[in-house]
C-alpha positions as CSV (number, residue, x, y, z in Angstrom):
1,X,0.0,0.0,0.0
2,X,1.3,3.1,-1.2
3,X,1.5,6.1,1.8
4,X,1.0,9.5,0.6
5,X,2.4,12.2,2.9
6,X,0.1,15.0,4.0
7,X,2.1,18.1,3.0
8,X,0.6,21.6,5.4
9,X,0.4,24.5,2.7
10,X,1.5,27.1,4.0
11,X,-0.6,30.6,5.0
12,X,0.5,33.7,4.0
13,X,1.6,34.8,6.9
14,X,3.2,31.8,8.6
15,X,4.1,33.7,11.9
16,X,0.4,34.3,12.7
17,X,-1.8,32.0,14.3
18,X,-4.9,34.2,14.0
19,X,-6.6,35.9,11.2
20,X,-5.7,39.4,11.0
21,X,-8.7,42.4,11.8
22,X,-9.1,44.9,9.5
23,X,-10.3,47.9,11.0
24,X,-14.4,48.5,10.3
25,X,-14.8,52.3,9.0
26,X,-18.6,52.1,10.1
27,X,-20.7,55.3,7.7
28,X,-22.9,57.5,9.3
29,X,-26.8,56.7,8.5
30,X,-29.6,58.4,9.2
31,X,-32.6,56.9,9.2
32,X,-36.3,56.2,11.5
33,X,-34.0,53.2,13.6
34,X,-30.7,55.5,13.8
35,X,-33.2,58.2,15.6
36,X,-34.5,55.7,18.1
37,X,-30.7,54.4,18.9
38,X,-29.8,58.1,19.5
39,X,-33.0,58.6,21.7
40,X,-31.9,55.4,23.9
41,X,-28.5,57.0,23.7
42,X,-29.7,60.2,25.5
43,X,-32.2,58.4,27.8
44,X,-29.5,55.9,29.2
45,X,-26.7,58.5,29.8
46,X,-29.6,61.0,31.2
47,X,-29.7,58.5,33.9
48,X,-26.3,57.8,34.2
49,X,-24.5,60.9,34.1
50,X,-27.7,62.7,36.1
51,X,-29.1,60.7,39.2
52,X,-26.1,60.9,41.2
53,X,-26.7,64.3,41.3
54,X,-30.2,64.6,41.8
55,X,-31.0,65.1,45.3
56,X,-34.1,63.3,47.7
57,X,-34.4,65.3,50.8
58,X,-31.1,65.9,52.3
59,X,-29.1,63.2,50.9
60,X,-28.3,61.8,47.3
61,X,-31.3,60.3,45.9
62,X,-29.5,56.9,44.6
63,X,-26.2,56.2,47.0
64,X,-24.9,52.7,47.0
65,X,-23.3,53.5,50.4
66,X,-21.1,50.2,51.0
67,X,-19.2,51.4,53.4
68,X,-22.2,51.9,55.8
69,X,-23.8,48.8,54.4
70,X,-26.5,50.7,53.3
71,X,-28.5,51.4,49.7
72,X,-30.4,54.5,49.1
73,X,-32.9,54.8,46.3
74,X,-35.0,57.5,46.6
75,X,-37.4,56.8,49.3
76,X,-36.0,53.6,50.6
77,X,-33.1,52.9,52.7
78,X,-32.0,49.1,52.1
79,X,-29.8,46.5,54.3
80,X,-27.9,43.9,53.2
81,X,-30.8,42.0,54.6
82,X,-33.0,43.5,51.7
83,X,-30.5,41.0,49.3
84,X,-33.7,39.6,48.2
85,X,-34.9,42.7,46.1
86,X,-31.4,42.8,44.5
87,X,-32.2,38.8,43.4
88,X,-35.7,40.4,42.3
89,X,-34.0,42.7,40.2
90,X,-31.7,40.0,38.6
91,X,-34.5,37.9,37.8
92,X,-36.7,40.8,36.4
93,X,-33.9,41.4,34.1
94,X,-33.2,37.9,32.6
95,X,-36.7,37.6,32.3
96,X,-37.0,41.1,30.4
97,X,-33.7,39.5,28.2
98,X,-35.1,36.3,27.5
99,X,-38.3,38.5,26.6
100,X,-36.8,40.6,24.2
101,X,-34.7,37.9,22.6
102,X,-37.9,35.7,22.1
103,X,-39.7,38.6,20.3
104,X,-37.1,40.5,18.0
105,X,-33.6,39.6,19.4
106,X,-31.2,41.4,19.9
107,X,-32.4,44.7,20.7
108,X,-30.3,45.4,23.9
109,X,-27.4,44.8,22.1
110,X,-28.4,46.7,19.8
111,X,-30.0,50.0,21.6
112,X,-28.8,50.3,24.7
113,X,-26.2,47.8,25.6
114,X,-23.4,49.8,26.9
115,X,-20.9,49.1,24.9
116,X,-23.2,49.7,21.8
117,X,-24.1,53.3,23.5
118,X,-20.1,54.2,23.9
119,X,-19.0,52.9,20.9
120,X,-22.1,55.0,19.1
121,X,-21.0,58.3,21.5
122,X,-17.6,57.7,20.4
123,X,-17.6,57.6,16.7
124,X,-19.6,60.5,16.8
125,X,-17.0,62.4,18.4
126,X,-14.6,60.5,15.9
127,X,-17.0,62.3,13.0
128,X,-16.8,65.4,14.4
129,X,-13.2,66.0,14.3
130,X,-12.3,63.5,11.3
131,X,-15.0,63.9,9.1
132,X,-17.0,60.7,7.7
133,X,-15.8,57.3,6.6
134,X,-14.1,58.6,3.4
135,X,-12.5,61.2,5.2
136,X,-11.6,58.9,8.0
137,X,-10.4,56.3,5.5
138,X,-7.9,58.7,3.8
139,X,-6.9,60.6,7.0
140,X,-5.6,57.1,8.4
141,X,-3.8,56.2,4.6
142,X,-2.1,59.2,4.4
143,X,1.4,60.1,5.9
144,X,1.7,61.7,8.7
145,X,1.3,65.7,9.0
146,X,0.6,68.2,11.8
147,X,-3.4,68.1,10.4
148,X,-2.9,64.2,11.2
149,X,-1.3,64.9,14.4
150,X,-3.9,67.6,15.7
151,X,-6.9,65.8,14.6
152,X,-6.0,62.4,16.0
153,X,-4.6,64.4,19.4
154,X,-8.1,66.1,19.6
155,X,-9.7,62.8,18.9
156,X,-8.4,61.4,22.2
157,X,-8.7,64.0,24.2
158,X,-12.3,64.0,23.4
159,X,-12.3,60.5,24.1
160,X,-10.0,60.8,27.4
161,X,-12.2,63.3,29.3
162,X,-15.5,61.9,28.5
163,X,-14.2,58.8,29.9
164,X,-12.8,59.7,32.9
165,X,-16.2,61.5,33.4
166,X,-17.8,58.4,32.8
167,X,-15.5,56.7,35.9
168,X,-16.4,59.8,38.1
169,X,-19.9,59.6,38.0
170,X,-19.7,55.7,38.9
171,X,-17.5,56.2,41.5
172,X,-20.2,59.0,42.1
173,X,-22.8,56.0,42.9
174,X,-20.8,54.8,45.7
175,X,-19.2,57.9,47.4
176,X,-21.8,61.2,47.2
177,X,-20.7,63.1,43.9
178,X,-21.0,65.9,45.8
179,X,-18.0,65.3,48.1
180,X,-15.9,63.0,45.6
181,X,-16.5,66.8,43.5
182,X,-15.1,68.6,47.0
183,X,-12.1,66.0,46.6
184,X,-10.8,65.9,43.8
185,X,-10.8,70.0,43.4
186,X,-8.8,69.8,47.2
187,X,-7.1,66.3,45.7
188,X,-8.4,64.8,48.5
189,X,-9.6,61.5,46.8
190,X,-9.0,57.8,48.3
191,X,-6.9,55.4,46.5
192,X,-9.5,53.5,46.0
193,X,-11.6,56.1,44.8
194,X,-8.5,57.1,42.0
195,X,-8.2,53.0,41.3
196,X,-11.6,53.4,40.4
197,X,-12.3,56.4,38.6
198,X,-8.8,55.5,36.0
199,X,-10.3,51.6,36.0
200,X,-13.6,52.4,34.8
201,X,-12.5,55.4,32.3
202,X,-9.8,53.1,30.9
203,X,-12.2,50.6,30.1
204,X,-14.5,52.9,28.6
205,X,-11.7,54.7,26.5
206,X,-10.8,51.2,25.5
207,X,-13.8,49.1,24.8
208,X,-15.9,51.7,23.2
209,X,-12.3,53.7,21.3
210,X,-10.7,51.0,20.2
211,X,-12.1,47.1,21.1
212,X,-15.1,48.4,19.9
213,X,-16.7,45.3,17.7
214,X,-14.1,42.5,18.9
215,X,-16.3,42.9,22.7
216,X,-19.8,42.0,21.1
217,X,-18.2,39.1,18.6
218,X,-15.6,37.6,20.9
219,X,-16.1,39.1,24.7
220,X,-19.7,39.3,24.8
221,X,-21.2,35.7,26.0
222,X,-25.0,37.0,24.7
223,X,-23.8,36.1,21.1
224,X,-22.7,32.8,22.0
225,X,-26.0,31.7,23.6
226,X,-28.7,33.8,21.9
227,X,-29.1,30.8,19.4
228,X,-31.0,29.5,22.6
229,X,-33.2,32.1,22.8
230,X,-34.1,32.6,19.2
231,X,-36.5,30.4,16.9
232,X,-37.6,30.7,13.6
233,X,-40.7,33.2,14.5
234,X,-38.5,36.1,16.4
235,X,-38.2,38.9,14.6
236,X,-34.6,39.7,13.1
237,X,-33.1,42.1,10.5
238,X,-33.3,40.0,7.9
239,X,-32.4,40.1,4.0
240,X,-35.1,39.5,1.5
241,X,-33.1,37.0,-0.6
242,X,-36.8,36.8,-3.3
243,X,-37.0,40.5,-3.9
244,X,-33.0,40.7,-3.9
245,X,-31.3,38.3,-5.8
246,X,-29.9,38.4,-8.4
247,X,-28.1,41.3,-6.9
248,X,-26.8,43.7,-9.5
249,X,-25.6,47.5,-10.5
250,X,-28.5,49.0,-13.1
251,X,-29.1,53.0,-13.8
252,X,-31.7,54.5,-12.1
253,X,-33.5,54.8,-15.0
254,X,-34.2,51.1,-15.7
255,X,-37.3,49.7,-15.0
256,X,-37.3,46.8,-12.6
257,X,-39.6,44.3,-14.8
258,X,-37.3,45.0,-17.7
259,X,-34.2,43.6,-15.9
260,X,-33.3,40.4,-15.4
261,X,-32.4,41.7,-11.7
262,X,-33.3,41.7,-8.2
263,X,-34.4,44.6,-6.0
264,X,-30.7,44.5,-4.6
265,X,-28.1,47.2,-6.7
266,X,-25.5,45.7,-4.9
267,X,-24.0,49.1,-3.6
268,X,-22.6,47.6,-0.4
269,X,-23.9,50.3,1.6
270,X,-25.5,47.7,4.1
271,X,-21.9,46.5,5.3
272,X,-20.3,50.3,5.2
273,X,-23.0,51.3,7.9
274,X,-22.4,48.0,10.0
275,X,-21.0,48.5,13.4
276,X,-19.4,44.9,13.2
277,X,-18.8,44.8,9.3
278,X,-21.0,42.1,8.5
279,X,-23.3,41.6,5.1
280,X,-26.8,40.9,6.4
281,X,-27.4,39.6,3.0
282,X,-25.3,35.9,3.9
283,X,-28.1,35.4,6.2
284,X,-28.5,35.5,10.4
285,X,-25.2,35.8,11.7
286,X,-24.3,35.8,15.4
287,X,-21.9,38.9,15.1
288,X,-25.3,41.1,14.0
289,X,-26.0,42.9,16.9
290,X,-29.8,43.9,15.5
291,X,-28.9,47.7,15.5
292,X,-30.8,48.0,12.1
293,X,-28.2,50.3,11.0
294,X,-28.6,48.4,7.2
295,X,-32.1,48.6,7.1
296,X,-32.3,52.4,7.6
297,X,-29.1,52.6,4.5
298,X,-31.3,50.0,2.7
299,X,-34.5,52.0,2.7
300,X,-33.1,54.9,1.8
301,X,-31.5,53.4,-1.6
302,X,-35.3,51.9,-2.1
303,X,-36.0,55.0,-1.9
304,X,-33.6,56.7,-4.5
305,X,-34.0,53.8,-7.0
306,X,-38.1,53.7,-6.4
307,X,-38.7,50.6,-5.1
308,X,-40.7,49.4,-2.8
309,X,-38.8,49.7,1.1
310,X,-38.1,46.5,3.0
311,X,-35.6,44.9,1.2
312,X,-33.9,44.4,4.5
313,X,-36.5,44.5,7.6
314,X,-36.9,43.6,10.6
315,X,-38.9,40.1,10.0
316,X,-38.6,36.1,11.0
317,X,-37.1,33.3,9.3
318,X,-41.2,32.1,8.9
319,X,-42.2,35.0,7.4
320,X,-39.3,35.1,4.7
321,X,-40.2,31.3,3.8
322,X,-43.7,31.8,3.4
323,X,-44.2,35.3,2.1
324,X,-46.5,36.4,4.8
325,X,-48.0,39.9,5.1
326,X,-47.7,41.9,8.3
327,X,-50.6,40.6,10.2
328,X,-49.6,36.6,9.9
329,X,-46.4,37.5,11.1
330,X,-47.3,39.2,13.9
331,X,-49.7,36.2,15.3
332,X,-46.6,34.2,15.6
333,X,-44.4,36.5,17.2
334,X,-47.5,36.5,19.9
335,X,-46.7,32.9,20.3
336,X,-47.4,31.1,23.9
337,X,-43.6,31.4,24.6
338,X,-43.6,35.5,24.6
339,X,-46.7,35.2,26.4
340,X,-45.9,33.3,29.1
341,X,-42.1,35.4,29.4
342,X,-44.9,38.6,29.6
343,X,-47.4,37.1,32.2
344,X,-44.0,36.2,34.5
345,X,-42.5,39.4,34.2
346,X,-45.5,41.3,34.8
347,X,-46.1,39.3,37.9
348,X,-42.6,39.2,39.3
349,X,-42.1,43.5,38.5
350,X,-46.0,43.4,40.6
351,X,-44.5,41.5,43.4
352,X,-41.7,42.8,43.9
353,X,-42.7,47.0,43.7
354,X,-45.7,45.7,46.2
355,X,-43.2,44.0,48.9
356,X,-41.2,47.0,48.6
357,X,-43.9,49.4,49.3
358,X,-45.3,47.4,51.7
359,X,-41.5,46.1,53.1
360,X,-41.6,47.0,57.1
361,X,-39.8,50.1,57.9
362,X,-37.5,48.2,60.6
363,X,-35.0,45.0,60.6
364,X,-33.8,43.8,64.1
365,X,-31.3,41.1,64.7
366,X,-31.0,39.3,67.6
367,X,-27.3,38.2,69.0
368,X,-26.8,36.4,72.1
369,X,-23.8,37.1,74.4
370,X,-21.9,34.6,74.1
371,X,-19.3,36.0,77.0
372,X,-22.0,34.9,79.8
373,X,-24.7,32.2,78.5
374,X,-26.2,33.0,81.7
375,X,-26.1,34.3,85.4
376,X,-27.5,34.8,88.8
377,X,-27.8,38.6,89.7
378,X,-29.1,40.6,93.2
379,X,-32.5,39.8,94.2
380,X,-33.0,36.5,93.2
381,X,-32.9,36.8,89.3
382,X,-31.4,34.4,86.9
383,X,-30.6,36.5,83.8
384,X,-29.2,36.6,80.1
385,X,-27.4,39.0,78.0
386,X,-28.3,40.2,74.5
387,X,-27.3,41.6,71.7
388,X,-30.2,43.5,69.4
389,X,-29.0,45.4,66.4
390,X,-31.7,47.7,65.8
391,X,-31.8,49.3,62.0
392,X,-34.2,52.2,61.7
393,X,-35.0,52.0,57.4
394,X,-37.1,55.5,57.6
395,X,-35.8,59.0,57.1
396,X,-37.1,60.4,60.1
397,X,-35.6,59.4,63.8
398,X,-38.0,56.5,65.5
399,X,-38.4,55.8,69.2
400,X,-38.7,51.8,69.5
401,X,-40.0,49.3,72.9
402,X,-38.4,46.5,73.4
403,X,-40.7,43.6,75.2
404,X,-39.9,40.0,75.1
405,X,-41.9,36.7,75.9
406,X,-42.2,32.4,76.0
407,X,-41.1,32.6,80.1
408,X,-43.4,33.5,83.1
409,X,-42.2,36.1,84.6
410,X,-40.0,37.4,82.0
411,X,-39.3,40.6,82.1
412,X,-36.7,43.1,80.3
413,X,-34.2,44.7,83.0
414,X,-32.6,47.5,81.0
415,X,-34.3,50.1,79.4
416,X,-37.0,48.8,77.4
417,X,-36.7,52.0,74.9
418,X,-34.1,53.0,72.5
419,X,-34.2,55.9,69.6
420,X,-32.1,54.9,66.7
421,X,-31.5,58.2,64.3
422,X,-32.4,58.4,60.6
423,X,-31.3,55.4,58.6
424,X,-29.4,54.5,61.4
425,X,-28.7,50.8,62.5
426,X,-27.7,50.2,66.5
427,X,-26.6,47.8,69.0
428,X,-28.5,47.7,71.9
429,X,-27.6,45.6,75.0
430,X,-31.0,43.6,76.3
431,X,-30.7,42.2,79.7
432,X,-34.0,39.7,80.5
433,X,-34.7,38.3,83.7
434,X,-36.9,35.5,85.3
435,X,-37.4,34.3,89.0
436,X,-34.8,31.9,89.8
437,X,-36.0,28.5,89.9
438,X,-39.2,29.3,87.9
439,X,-38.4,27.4,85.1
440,X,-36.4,24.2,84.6
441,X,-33.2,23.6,83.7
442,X,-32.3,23.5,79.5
443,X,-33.0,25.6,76.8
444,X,-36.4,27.8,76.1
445,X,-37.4,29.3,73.6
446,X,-38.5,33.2,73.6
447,X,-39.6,35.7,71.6
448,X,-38.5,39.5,71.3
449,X,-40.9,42.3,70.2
450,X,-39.7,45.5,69.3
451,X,-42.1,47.8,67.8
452,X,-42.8,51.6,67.3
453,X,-46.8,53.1,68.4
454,X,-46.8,55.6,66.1
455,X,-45.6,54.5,63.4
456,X,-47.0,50.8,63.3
457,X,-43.9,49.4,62.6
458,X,-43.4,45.8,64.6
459,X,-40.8,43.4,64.0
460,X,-40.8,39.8,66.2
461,X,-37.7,37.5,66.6
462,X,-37.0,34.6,68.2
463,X,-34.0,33.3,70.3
464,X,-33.8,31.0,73.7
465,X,-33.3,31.7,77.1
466,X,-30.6,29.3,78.7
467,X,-31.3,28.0,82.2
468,X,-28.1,26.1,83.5
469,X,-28.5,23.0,85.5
């Protein structure tokens, strides 16, 4: 038997083991979907860049205050007891995800992922100073000059500042903006405040300057898994391959029916305008972030040429296949799936704004000291020790009784009252007391109360009183 040996042809660039990335010059595009990206743009960095400073009473209104182990969010003070609203939250937003995905796909990534929003803030600035793709194109081809120099200096400097605002105002979130403002002008600022403020600029300047579309194809785990998510009646921007192909340059003149052509003119303009340089018209493609940058480009070229618009739409794989209008395709996106994502978001956003507004003002923890499990004092008493950390989740100061129950004869020896301030958790020393020999030797199990008359607030906890043998 004859071998024949397997000979490796060799690449082009035999040093490399990965493909090389060409840079993606995306063109500008204007267009009823480019609006609504730049209105999510504004709304999300509205919020962003504007609640830390937005007051509620005489604090920040949103403060992540980790230091003091406590959340602020407008009316409501939170404890790291409260950990079950921040699993609400994570829920409520996978569900709004899976959601989404089921019903048009990837419209986070493509409106107001974060990355999508920097990357679409920074090549605007890139615009600005550059000038559009051409310009861009031969700015970065030619040699280099002092116009070269100054543009591309201004470029970053632009992109610089706005990103170390962007890690000031999230550091903002966690130390009041107010006083991180106070010290950095007096420099004045923590390490950790400094670490954080360059971390989180860097990565912006980075991601949305430079990584730009290698984070949604390669970083991103949402483009791995949205296969999951997606079936064949979700709506995606899709290219019409019927009214398209065969794809082909003709004069704007020519009459369709005379041609031996498709809709498509085959300008290209569809992959100029995408953010992650694909060509929609290969089909769904994981690196499409659903931006429907091409579809706004397409339609206008419809447009010019006097065609019909919706060469490339948003529309499902279903739809394509079996050339349904508007209304069929719409009775399948309603499918049982997105209904059922609906009816479970709806219920879980109900339950958890009611258990907030209805959350009791007033978290107590009972510790018991373990220095003296328990002991005889003057006039016959047998007593414990205890620990109650009392955390006051109002904005106002509340006066609190402390009574306790399960023995006969139990009583509370110190003083059954304590004021804790506004927001305020405190550690308040409880000493109970029963008649010696009134109860038997062992464990028993009792019951604190501490509540507030005016307010109505009432918290109960248990914990056990130790009678020694």
């Amino acid at each position: 038997m004859k071998v024949i040996p397997i000979v490796p042809v060799p690449s082009q660039d035999s040093g490399s083991l990965y493909e090389a990335q060409t840079k993606i010059y995306p063109r500008s595009v204007s267009g009823i979907f480019s609006r609504w990206r730049w209105i999510f743009v504004a709304l999300t960095q509205l919020v962003f860049y504007g609640l830390p400073w937005l007051e509620w009473g005489q604090r920040q209104a949103v403060l992540f205050d980790l230091g003091a182990r406590r959340f602020y969010i407008f009316g409501w003070v939170l404890y790291p007891q409260d950990f079950i609203y921040l699993t609400g939250l994570l829920v409520i937003s996978a569900l709004s995800l899976f959601l989404f995905t089921a019903v048009a796909g990837r419209l986070w990534c493509g409106f107001a992922c974060p990355q999508t929003v920097y990357t679409e803030i920074f090549l605007w600035i890139e615009r600005k100073v550059e000038g559009d793709r051409s310009a861009r194109l031969r700015l970065d081809a030619a040699p280099m000059s002092l116009e070269k120099l100054v543009k591309k200096w201004s470029k970053h400097f632009f992109w610089i500042s706005l990103s170390m605002w962007t890690g000031f105002t999230f550091v903002g979130f966690f130390t009041p903006i107010r006083e991180l403002a106070m010290e950095f002008l007096q420099t004045r600022m923590t390490s950790w405040e400094v670490f954080w403020v360059f971390f989180y600029g860097i990565a912006t300047y980075g991601n949305a300057g430079f990584l730009r579309e290698q984070v949604c194809k390669y970083m991103c785990p949402y483009a791995r898994f949205q296969s999951a998510m997606f079936d064949a009646d979700t709506l995606i921007v899709s290219y019409d391959p019927g009214r398209g192909e065969p794809r082909g340059a003709r004069s704007r003149k020519a009459e369709l029916s005379t041609l031996s052509l498709g809709a498509c003119v085959d300008c290209t303009l569809c992959v100029q305008v995408c953010p992650t340089g694909i060509d929609i018209r290969e089909g769904l493609q994981y690196e499409c972030i659903g931006c429907a940058a091409c579809v706004d480009v397409c339609d206008t070229v419809m447009d010019k040429m006097n065609y019909p618009r919706g060469l490339i739409r948003f529309t499902t794989q279903n739809a394509l296949a079996g050339s349904w209008d508007s209304r069929q395709m719409w009775r399948r996106v309603l499918r049982p799936r997105v209904l059922i994502y609906g009816a479970l978001l709806l219920a879980l956003c109900i339950g958890v704004l009611g258990s907030l507004v209805a959350r009791m003002p007033l978290k107590v923890d009972v510790v018991r000291d373990r220095a003296a499990l328990s002991r005889i004092v003057a006039g016959g008493k047998l007593e414990n020790v205890y620990r109650l950390q009392v955390m006051n989740a109002t904005e106002q100061p509340q006066r609190y009784r402390i009574t306790a129950k399960g023995l006969d004869g139990l009583q509370v020896a110190s003083d059954p009252d304590v004021t804790v301030g506004p927001a305020e958790s405190r550690w308040v020393a409880v000493r109970l007391q029963i008649t010696y020999g009134s109860a038997t030797p062992g464990s028993h199990p009792i019951e604190f109360s501490i509540g507030d008359a005016v307010q109505g607030a009432h918290v109960a906890e248990k914990s056990v009183f130790i009678v020694p043998r």
